[in-house]
C-alpha positions as CSV (number, residue, x, y, z in Angstrom):
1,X,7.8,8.8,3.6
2,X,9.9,9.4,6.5
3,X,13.6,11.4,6.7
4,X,13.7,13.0,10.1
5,X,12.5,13.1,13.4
6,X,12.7,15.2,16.8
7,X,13.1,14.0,20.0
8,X,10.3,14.2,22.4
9,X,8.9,12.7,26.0
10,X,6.0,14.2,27.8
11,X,3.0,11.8,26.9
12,X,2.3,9.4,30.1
13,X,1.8,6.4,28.3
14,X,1.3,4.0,31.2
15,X,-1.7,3.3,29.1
16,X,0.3,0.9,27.1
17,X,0.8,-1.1,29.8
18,X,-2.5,-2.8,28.8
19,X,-1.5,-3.0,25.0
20,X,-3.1,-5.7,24.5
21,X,-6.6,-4.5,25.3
22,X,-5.7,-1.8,22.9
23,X,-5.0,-4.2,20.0
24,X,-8.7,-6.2,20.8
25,X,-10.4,-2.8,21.2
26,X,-8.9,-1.1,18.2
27,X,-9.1,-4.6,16.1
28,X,-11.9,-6.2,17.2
29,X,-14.3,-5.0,15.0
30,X,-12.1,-4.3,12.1
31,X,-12.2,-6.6,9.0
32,X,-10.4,-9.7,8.8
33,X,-10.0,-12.7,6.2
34,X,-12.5,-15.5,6.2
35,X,-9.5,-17.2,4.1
36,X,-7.7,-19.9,5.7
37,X,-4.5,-19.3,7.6
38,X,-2.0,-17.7,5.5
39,X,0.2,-20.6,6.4
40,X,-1.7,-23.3,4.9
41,X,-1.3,-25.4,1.8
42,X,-3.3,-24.6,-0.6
43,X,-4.9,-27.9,-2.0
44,X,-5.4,-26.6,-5.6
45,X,-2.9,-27.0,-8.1
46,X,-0.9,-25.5,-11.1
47,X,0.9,-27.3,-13.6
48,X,1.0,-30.0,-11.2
49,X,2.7,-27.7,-8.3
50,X,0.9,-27.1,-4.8
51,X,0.6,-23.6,-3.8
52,X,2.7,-22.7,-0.7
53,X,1.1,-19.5,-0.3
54,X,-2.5,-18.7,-0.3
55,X,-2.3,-15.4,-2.7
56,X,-6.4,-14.9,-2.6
57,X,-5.8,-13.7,1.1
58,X,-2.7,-11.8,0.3
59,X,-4.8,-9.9,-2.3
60,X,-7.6,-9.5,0.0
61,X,-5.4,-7.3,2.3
62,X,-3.1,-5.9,-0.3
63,X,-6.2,-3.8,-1.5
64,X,-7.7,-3.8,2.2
65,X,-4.4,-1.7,3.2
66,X,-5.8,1.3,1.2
67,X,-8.6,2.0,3.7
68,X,-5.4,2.2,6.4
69,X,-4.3,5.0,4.5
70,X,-7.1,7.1,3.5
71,X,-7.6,10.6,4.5
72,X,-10.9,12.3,4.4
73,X,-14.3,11.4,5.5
74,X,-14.9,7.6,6.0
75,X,-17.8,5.8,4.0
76,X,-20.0,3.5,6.1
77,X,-18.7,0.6,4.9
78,X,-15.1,1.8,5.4
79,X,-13.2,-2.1,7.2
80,X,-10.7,-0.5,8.4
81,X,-12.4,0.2,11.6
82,X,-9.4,1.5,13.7
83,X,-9.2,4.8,11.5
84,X,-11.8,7.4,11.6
85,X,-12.0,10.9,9.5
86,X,-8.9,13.3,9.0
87,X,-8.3,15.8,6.8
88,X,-11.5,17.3,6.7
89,X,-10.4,21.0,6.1
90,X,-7.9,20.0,3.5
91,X,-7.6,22.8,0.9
92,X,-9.1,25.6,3.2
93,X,-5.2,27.4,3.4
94,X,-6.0,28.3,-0.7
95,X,-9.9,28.2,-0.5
96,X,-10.3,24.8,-2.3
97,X,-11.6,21.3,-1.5
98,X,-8.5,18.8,-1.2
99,X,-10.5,16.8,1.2
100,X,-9.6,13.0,0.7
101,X,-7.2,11.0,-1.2
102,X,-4.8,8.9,0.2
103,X,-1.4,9.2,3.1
104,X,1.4,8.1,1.2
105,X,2.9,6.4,3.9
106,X,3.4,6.3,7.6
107,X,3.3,9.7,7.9
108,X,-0.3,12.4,7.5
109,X,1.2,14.1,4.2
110,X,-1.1,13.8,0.7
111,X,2.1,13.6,-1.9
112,X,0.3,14.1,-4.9
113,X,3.0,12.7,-7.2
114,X,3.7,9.6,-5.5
115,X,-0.2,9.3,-4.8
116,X,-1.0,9.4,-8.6
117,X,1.6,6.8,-9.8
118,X,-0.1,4.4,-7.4
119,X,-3.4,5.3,-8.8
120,X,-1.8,4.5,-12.8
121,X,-0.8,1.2,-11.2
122,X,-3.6,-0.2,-9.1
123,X,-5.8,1.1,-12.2
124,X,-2.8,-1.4,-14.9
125,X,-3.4,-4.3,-12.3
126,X,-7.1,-4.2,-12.7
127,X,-6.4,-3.8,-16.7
128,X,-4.6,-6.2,-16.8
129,X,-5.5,-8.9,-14.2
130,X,-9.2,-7.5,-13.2
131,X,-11.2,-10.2,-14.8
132,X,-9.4,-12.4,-12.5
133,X,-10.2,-11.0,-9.4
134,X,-13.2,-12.1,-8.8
135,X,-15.0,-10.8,-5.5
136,X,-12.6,-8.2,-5.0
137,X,-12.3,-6.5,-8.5
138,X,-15.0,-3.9,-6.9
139,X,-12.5,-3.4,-3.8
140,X,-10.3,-3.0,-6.4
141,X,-12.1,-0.4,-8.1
142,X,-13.0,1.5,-4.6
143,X,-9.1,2.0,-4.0
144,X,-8.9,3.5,-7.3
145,X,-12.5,5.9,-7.1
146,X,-10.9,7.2,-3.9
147,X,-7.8,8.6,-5.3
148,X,-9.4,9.5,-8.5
149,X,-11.9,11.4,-6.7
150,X,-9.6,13.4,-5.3
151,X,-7.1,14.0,-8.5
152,X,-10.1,15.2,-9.8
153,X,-11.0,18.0,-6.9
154,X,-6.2,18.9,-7.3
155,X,-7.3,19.1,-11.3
156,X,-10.2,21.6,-11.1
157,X,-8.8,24.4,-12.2
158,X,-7.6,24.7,-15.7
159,X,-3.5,25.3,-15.7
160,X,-3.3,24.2,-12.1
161,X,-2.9,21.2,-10.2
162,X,-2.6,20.8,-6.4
163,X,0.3,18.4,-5.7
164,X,0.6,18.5,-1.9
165,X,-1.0,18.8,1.3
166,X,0.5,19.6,4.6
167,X,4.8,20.2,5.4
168,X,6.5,17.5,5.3
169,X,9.1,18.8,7.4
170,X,6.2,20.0,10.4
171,X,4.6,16.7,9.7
172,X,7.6,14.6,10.4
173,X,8.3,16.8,13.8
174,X,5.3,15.1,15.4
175,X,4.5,11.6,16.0
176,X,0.5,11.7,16.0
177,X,-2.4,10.1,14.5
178,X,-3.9,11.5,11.2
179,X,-7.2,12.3,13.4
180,X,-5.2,14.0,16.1
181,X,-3.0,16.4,13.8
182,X,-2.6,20.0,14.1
183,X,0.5,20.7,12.0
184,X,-0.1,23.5,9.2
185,X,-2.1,21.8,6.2
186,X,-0.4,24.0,3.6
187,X,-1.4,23.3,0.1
188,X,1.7,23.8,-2.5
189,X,0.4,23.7,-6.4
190,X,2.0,24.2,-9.8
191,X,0.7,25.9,-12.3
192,X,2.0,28.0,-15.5
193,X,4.7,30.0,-13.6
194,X,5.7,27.3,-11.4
195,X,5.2,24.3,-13.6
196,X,5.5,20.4,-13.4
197,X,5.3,18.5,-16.0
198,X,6.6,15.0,-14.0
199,X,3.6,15.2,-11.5
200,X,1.0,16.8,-14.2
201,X,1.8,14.2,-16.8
202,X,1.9,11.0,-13.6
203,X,-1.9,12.8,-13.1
204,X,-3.1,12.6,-16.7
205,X,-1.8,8.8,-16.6
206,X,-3.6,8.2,-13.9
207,X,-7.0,9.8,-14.9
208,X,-6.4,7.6,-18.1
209,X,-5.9,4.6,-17.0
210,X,-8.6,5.0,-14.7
211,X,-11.3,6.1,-17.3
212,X,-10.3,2.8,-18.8
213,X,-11.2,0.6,-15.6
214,X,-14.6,2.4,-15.5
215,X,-15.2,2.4,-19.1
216,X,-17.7,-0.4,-19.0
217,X,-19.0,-0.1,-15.1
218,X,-19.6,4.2,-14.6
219,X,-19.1,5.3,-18.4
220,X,-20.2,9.2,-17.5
221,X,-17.4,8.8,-14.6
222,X,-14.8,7.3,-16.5
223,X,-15.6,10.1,-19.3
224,X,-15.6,12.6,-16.6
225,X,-11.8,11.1,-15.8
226,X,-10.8,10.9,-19.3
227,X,-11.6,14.3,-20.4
228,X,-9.5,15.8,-17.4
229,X,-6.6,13.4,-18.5
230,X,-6.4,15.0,-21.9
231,X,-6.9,18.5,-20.1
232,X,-4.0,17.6,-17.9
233,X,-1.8,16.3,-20.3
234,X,-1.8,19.4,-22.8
235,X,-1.2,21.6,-19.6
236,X,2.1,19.0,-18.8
237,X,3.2,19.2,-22.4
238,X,3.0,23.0,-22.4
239,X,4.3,24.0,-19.4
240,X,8.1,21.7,-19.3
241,X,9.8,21.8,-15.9
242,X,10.1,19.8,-13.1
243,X,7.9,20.5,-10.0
244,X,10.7,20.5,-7.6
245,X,12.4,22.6,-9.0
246,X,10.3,25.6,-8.0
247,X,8.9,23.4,-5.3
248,X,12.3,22.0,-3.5
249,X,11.7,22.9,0.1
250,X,8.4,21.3,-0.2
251,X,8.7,18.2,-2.4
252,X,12.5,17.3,-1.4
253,X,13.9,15.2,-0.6
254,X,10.9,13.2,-0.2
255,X,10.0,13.1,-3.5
256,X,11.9,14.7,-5.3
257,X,11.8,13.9,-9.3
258,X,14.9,12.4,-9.5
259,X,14.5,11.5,-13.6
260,X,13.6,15.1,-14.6
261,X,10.1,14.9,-16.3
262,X,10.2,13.4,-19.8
263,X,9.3,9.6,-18.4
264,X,6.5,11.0,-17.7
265,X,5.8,12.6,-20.6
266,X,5.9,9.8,-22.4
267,X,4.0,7.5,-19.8
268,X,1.5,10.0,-20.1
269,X,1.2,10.0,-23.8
270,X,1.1,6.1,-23.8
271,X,-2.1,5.9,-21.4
272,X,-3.7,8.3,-23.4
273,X,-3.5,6.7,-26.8
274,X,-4.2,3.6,-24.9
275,X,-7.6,5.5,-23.1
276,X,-8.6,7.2,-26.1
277,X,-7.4,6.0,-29.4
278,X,-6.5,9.3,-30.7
279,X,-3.6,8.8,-33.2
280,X,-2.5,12.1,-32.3
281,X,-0.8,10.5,-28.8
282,X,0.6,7.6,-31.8
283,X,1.9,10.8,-33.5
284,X,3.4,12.2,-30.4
285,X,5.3,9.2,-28.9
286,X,6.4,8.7,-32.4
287,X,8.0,12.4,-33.1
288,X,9.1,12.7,-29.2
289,X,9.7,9.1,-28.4
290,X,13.2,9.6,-28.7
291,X,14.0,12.6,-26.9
292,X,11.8,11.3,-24.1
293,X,14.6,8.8,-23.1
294,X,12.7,5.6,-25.0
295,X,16.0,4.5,-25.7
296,X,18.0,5.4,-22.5
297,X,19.2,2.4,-20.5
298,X,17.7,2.5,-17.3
299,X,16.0,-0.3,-15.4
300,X,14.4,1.4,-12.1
301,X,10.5,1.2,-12.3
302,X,8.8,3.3,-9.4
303,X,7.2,6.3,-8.6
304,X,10.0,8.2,-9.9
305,X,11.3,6.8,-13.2
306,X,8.0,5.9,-15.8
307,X,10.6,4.8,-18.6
308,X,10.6,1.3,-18.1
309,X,6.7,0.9,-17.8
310,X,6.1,3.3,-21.0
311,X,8.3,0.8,-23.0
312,X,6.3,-2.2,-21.4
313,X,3.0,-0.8,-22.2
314,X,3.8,0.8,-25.8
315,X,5.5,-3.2,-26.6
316,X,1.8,-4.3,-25.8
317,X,0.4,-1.7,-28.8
318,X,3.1,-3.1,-31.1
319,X,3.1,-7.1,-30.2
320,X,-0.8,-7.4,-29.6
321,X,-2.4,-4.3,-31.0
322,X,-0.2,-4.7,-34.1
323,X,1.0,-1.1,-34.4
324,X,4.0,-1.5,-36.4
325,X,5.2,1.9,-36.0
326,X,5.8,1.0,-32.6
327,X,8.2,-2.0,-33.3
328,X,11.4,-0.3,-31.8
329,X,10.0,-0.8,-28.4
330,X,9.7,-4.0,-28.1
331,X,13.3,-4.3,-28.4
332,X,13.8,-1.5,-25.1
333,X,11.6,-3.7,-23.7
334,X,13.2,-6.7,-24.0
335,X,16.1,-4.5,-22.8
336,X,14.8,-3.9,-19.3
337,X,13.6,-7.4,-19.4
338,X,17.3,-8.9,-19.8
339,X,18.6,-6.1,-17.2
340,X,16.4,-8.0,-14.2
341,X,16.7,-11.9,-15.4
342,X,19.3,-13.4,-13.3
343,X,22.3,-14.7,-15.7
344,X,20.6,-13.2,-18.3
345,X,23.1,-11.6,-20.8
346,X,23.3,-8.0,-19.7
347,X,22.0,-8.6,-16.4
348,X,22.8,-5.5,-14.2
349,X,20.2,-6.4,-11.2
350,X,21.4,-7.3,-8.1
351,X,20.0,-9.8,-5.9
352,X,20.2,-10.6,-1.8
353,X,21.9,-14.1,-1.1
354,X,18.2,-14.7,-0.6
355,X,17.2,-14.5,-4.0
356,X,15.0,-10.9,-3.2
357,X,15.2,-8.2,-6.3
358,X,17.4,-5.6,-4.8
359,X,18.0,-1.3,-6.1
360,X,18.2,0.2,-2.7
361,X,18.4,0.4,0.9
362,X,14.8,2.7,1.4
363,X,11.8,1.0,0.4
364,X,13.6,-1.3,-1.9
365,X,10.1,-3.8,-1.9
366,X,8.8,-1.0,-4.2
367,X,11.0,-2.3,-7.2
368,X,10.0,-5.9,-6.1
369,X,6.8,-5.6,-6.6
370,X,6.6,-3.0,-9.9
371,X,9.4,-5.2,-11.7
372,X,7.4,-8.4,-11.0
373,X,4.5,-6.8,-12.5
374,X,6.2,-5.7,-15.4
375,X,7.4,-9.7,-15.7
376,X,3.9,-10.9,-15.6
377,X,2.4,-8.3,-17.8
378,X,5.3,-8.8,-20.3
379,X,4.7,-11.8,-20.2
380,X,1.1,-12.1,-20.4
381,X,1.5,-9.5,-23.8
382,X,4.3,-12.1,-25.4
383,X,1.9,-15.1,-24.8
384,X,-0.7,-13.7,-26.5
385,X,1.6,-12.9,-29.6
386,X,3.5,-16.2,-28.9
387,X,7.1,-14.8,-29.1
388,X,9.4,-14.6,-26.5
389,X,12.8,-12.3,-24.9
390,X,15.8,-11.8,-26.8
391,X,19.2,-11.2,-24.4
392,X,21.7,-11.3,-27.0
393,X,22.2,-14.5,-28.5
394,X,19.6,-16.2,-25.4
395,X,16.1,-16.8,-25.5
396,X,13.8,-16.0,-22.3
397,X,10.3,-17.8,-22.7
398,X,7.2,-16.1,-20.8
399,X,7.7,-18.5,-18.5
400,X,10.5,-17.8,-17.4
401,X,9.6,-14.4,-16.2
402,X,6.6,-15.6,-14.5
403,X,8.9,-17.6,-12.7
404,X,11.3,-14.9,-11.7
405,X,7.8,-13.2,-10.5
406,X,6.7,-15.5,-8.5
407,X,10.1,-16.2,-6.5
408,X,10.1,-12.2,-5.6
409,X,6.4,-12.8,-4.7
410,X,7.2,-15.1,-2.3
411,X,9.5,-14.0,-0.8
412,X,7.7,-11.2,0.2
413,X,5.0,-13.8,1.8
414,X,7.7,-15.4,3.5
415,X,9.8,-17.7,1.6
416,X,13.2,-15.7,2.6
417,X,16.2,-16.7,5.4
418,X,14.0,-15.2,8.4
419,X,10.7,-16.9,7.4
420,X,9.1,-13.5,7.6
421,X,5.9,-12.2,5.5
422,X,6.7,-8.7,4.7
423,X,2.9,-7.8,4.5
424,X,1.4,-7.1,7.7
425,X,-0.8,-9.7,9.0
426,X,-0.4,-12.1,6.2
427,X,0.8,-15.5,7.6
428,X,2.2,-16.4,11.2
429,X,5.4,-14.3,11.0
430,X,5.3,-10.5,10.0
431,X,6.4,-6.6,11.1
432,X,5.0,-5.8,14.6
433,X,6.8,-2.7,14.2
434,X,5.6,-1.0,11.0
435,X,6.8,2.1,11.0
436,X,3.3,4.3,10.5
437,X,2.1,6.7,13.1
438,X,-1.8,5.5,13.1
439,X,-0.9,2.0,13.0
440,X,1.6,2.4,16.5
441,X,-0.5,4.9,18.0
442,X,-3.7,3.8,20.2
443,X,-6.7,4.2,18.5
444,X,-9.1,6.7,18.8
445,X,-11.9,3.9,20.1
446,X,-9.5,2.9,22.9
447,X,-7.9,6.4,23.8
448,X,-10.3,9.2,22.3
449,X,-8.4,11.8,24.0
450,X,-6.0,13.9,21.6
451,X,-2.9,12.6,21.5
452,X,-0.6,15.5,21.0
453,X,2.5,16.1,18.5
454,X,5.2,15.7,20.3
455,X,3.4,13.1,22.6
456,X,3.8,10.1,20.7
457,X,7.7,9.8,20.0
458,X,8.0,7.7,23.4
459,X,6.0,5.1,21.8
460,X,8.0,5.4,18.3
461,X,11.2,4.7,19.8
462,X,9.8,1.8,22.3
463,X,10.0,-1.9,21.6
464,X,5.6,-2.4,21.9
465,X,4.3,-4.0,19.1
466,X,1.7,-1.3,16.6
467,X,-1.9,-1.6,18.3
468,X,-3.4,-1.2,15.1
469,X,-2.7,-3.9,12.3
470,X,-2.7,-2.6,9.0
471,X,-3.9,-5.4,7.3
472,X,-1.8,-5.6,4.0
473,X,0.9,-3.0,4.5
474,X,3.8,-4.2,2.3
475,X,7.0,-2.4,4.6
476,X,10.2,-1.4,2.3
477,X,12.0,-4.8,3.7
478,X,15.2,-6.5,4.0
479,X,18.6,-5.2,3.6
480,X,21.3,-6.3,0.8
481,X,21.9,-9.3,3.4
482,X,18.0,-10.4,4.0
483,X,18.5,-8.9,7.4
484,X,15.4,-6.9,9.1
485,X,15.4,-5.4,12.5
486,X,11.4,-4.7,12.8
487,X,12.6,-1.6,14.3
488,X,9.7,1.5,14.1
489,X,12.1,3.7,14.1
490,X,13.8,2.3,10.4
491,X,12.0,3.7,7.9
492,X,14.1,2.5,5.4
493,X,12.9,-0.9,5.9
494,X,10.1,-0.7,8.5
495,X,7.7,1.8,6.5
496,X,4.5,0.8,4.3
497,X,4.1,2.7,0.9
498,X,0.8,2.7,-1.2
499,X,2.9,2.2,-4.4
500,X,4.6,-0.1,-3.1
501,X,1.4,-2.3,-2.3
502,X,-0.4,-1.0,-6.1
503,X,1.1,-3.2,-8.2
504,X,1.4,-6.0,-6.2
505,X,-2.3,-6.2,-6.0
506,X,-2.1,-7.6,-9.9
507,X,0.7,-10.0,-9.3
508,X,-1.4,-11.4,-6.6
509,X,-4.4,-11.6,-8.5
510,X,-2.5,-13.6,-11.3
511,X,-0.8,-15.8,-8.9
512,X,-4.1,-16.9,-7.1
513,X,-6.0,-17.3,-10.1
514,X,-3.4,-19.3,-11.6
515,X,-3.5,-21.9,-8.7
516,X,-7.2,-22.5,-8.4
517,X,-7.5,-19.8,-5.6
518,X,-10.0,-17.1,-7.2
C-alpha cells in the first residue's frame, strides 16, 4: 500500500530506451498460460449460456500473482522468473527469523495484518471451492504454505507476535526493487504491553483455517498450524487493544484498524470452532457474540472489518451444520446480503453506471472481490439447506446472488465501459502501468546492477509500460464513473493487493468449474 512519495532524478535510464528487450528478457522465461486467449469463447456451456470469459486462465494467474509478491528465498520451481530472493536478513534488527511471507502490495513492506487476512481467505476459497480446482488446488495450497510458513516463524514466541517488517514511511521514500533495497528492515511486534488483539486474532484465523486445508494432505503440519491458532487466540482474547494504537507511526495510516478489534475476535473464534470443534469457541461466540458487533449494521468486508464474513461463516454452522444456537445469524446474514443486492429492500451499496460494486476510491476491487465471495459462499450454504434470503417482505433465491457474483466478476475481466481486464495479463486489454516497484523496474536478469533508492522515481512518474508482467495482479480499479487512467503513479486505482486477488481465487474457481472449464 502506497500514501506518499519523494521526488527524485539521478538514475540514467537511457536503458529503457530498449524496453522492449527488457520485457522479452525479464519475461521470456517466466510462466505463462497454455490456456487459450483470454478473449476467446469458451465452447462449454452452463445452463445453456456460453462463457464469455475463460475463468480457468483467470484462476491460473490469480494464484500465479502470489509468486510476484513473495519475499524470501525462491524455491526452484518458483514461475515467476523475473523475481529473485529479498528479504533474506528479515528479523536480524530483533534477533529473529522473519525471512519470507509475502509484499502486501507494490511496495517491499511485510504488513502482517493485511498479510494474514489474505491467508484466512485464499485458505475459505480452497474450503470452499478446492475440490473444484483441479490442477491448481496444489498452487493453491503453495500460496497459502508460504504465508503460513511465515505466520508461524511472527508466532514463535509465546505472548508475542511480529506484525511488520521494514518503515513504511523509508520504504515509500525509494522507488527500488525488493532485491535492490537497503531501507532499515525494522521489525515492530506486539506483545502483552503493547497488545493487538485485531492482528493476533486475523493470525489465529488464519492458522485455522489453514490447518483445515491441510487436514487431509500434511495432518502433522496442519496440527502444527492449529495448535498455534489456539495459542494465538487465547493471547488475542487476553491481551484487548488495538495494535495501532501503540503502534500508530508504524501501522498508520496504512493499515490502520479502522473497526477496533472485536471483528476480529469473533472471526477468530468462528474459524476456531470451525478448525477444532471445541464447544468452548460455540460457548464463546455465544456469551460474546453480541458485544463483538454480530448485530451492528455494517456491510464492508476486507482486511479491516471481519464482521460481515464471521456472520457468513457462523450462518453456514447454523443452516448446514444444524447448530441451532446459532440461528440469530442467519438473519445478520441475510442482513449484509440485502445491503449489496441491487433494489433489494435496504440496499445501501452503491454501484458505478457500469454496474461495478463500489465502497471507495483506494483499492475499491478489494470489496468486489470479498463481497462476491461472500455471494457465492452464501449461496452455496443456502443451496445446500434449500432456503433462500429474506429482504423484508422480498425473497432472494441463491441464484440470484450468484448472478450478482458473476456480473462483478466480469467486470473485472473486462465486461465494463473501457473494455479493460483489471488483472494483469488476462485478456487483450489490461494495466501496463501497475503501480508496483518490481513489476516497473528492470529486472535483475536484464539490469543486475543495483538500482538505487532514489533512482527509480524517473521511471515511476514516466509514461513506459511495467517491464515485468505480474501475471494476475488484480489493481484497485475504476473510479465511481468506470474511469481509469493506467497511471503508475495512482495508487488508488493503479496498485495490486494480495487480498484483493485471495478471494477472488474461489470465485474463479466456481465460475470455471460451473462452465465446463476445470
Amino acid at each position: 500500500m502506497a500514501l506518499l512519495f519523494f521526488s527524485s532524478s539521478s538514475f540514467d535510464f537511457r536503458v529503457f530506451i530498449v524496453l522492449s528487450f527488457f520485457i522479452v528478457l525479464c519475461n521470456g522465461s517466466s510462466y505463462s498460460s497454455s490456456s487459450p486467449s483470454s478473449s476467446l469463447l469458451s465452447t462449454h456451456h452452463h445452463r445453456h449460456h456460453i462463457a464469455k470469459h475463460n475463468y480457468k486462465d483467470a484462476l491460473t494467474k490469480s494464484i500465479l500473482f502470489f509468486e510476484g509478491q513473495r519475499s524470501g528465498k525462491l524455491p526452484h520451481n518458483q514461475r515467476m522468473t523475473w523475481r529473485r530472493d529479498s528479504g533474506l536478513s528479515d528479523g536480524s534488527a530483533l534477533h529473529v527469523d522473519l525471512v519470507g511471507g509475502y509484499y502486501d502490495a507494490g511496495d517491499n513492506i511485510k504488513f502482517g495484518f493485511p498479510m494474514a487476512f489474505t491467508t484466512t481467505m485464499l485458505s475459505w476459497s480452497v474450503i470452499e471451492f478446492g475440490g473444484l480446482m483441479k490442477s491448481e488446488l496444489p498452487n493453491a495450497k503453495a500460496a497459502i504454505r508460504w504465508a503460513t510458513d511465515y505466520l508461524l516463524k511472527a508466532t514463535a514466541r509465546p505472548d508475542t507476535i511480529y506484525v511488520q517488517v521494514g518503515d513504511a514511511n523509508k520504504d515509500h521514500s525509494c522507488w527500488e526493487r525488493p532485491e535492490d533495497m537497503d531501507t532499515q528492515r525494522s521489525v515492530f511486534k506486539v506483545d502483552k504491553n503493547t497488545p493487538g488483539s485485531d492482528v493476533a486474532a486475523e493470525t489465529a484465523a488464519a492458522l485455522a483455517a489453514a490447518a483445515i486445508v491441510f487436514k487431509k494432505s500434511d495432518p502433522s503440519y496442519s496440527k502444527i498450524l492449529l495448535k498455534r491458532a489456539v495459542r494465538v487466540f487465547a493471547f488475542a482474547d487476553k491481551y484487548r487493544g488495538t495494535y495501532s494504537a501503540g503502534l500508530k507511526p508504524e501501522v498508520c495510516p496504512f493499515y490502520c484498524s479502522y473497526s477496533g478489534y472485536q471483528d476480529e475476535l469473533l472471526w477468530g473464534a468462528a474459524w476456531l470452532q470451525k478448525a477444532t470443534k471445541n464447544v468452548k469457541y460455540l460457548n464463546y461466540i455465544k456469551m460474546n457474540g453480541q458485544v463483538l458487533g454480530a448485530a451492528e449494521y455494517d456491510n464492508t468486508f476486507g482486511w479491516d472489518n471481519k464482521h460481515a464474513g464471521a456472520r457468513i461463516l457462523l450462518t453456514k454452522a447454523f443452516l448446514v451444520q444444524k447448530m441451532k444456537t446459532l440461528s440469530e445469524y442467519k438473519g445478520h446474514a441475510d442482513n449484509f446480503i440485502c445491503s449489496v443486492i441491487p433494489g433489494a429492500p435496504f440496499s445501501s451499496s452503491q454501484y458505478t453506471p457500469g454496474g461495478l460494486l463500489f465502497k471507495m476510491s483506494d483499492a475499491n476491487m478489494q470489496y468486489v472481490t470479498s463481497t462476491s465471495f461472500l455471494l457465492l459462499t452464501y449461496a452455496k450454504y443456502l443451496t445446500s439447506a434449500r432456503t433462500v434470503v429474506h429482504c423484508g417482505g422480498s425473497v432472494y433465491t441463491p441464484g440470484r446472488l450468484r448472478s450478482i457474483a458473476k456480473k462483478q466478476v466480469d467486470y473485472l475481466l473486462g465486461d465494463n465501459p473501457l473494455g479493460m481486464s483489471y488483472m494483469v495479463g488476462y485478456g487483450p486489454k489490461f494495466p501496463r502501468r501497475i503501480h508496483h516497484r518490481g513489476s516497473s523496474l528492470p529486472c535483475v536478469a536484464s539490469h543486475p546492477a543495483k538500482i538505487q533508492c532514489h533512482e527509480g522515481f524517473s521511471i515511476l512518474n514516466s509514461q513506459s509500460p511495467n517491464p515485468n508482467i505480474l501475471d494476475g495482479a488484480v489493481v484497485g480499479g475504476p473510479d465511481q464513473h468506470d474511469r481509469f487512467p493506467d497511471e503508475r503513479t495512482d495508487y488508488e486505482q493503479s496498485e495490486p493487493a494480495t487480498y484483493i486477488n485471495a478471494p477472488l481465487v474461489g470465485a474463479l474457481a466456481y465460475f470455471a468449474h460451473s462452465y465446463g472449464q476445470l
